[in-house]
C-alpha positions as CSV (number, residue, x, y, z in Angstrom):
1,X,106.0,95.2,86.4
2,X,108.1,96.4,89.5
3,X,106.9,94.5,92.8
4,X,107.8,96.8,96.2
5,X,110.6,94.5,96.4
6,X,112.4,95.3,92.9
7,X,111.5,99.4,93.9
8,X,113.4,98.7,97.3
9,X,116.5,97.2,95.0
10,X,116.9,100.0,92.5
11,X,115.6,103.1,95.1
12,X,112.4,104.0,93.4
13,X,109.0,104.7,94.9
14,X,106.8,102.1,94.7
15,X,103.4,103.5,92.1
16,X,100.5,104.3,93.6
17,X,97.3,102.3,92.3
18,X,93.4,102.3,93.5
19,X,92.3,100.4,90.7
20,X,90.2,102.5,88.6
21,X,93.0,105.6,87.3
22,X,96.6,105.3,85.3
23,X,99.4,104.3,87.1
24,X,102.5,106.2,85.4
25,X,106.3,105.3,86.3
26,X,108.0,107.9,87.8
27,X,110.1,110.0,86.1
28,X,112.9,110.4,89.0
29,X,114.5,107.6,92.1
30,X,114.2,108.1,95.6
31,X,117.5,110.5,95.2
32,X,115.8,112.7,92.2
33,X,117.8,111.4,89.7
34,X,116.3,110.7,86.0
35,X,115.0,107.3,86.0
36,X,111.9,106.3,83.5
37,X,110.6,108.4,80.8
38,X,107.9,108.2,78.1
39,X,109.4,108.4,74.7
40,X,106.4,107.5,72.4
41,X,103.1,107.4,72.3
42,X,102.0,104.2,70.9
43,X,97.9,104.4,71.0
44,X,95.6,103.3,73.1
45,X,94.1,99.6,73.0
46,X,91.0,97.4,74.1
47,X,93.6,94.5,74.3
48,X,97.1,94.2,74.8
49,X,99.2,94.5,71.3
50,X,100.6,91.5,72.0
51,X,103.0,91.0,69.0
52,X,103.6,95.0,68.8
53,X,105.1,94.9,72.6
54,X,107.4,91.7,72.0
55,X,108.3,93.1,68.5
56,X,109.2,96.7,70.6
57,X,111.0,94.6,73.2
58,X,112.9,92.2,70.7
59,X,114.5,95.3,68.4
60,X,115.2,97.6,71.9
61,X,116.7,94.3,74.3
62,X,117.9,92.0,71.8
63,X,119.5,89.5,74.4
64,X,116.7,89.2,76.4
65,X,114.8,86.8,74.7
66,X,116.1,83.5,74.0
67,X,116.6,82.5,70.1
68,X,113.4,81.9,68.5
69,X,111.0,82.1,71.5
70,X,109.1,83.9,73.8
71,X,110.4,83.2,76.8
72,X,113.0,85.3,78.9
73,X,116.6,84.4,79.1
74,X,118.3,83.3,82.5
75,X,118.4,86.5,85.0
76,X,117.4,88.2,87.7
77,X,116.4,91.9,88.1
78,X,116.9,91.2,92.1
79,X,120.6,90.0,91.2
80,X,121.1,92.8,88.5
81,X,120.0,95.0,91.2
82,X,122.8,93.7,94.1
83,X,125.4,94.4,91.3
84,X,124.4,98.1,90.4
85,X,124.2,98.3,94.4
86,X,127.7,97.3,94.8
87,X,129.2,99.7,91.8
């Protein structure tokens, strides 16, 4: 989930939440360009698919898990976002 400090970093809007509707990403960054969209609809669910979204995650960002496990690899969103700042 994007904290107001990882929006600030890659120039999105922060969501708007009150706690009882949907909270969508937004489709475009502070400067309208295409930034998150909804490719699939994958159900709805009284639980979290636990397995489905590490099983999504694993085939989409293959390095971001370490071998074996379920635990991230070494990284940084706030340091991936000071290098996409800088190019």
């Amino acid at each position: 989930m994007f904290n107001k400090n990882l929006c600030r970093l890659y120039r999105m809007a922060p969501l708007d939440f009150d706690g009882t509707a949907d909270s969508l990403h937004h489709p475009f960054d502070l400067k309208g360009r295409r930034q998150m969209e909804f490719l699939r609809f994958h159900g709805e669910f009284d639980d979290l698919p636990y397995e489905a979204v590490l099983a999504d995650l694993r085939a989409a960002h293959p390095g971001l898990f370490g071998a074996g496990d379920d635990r991230f690899t070494a990284g940084s969103l706030e340091h991936d976002a000071g290098r996409t700042a800088a190019a």
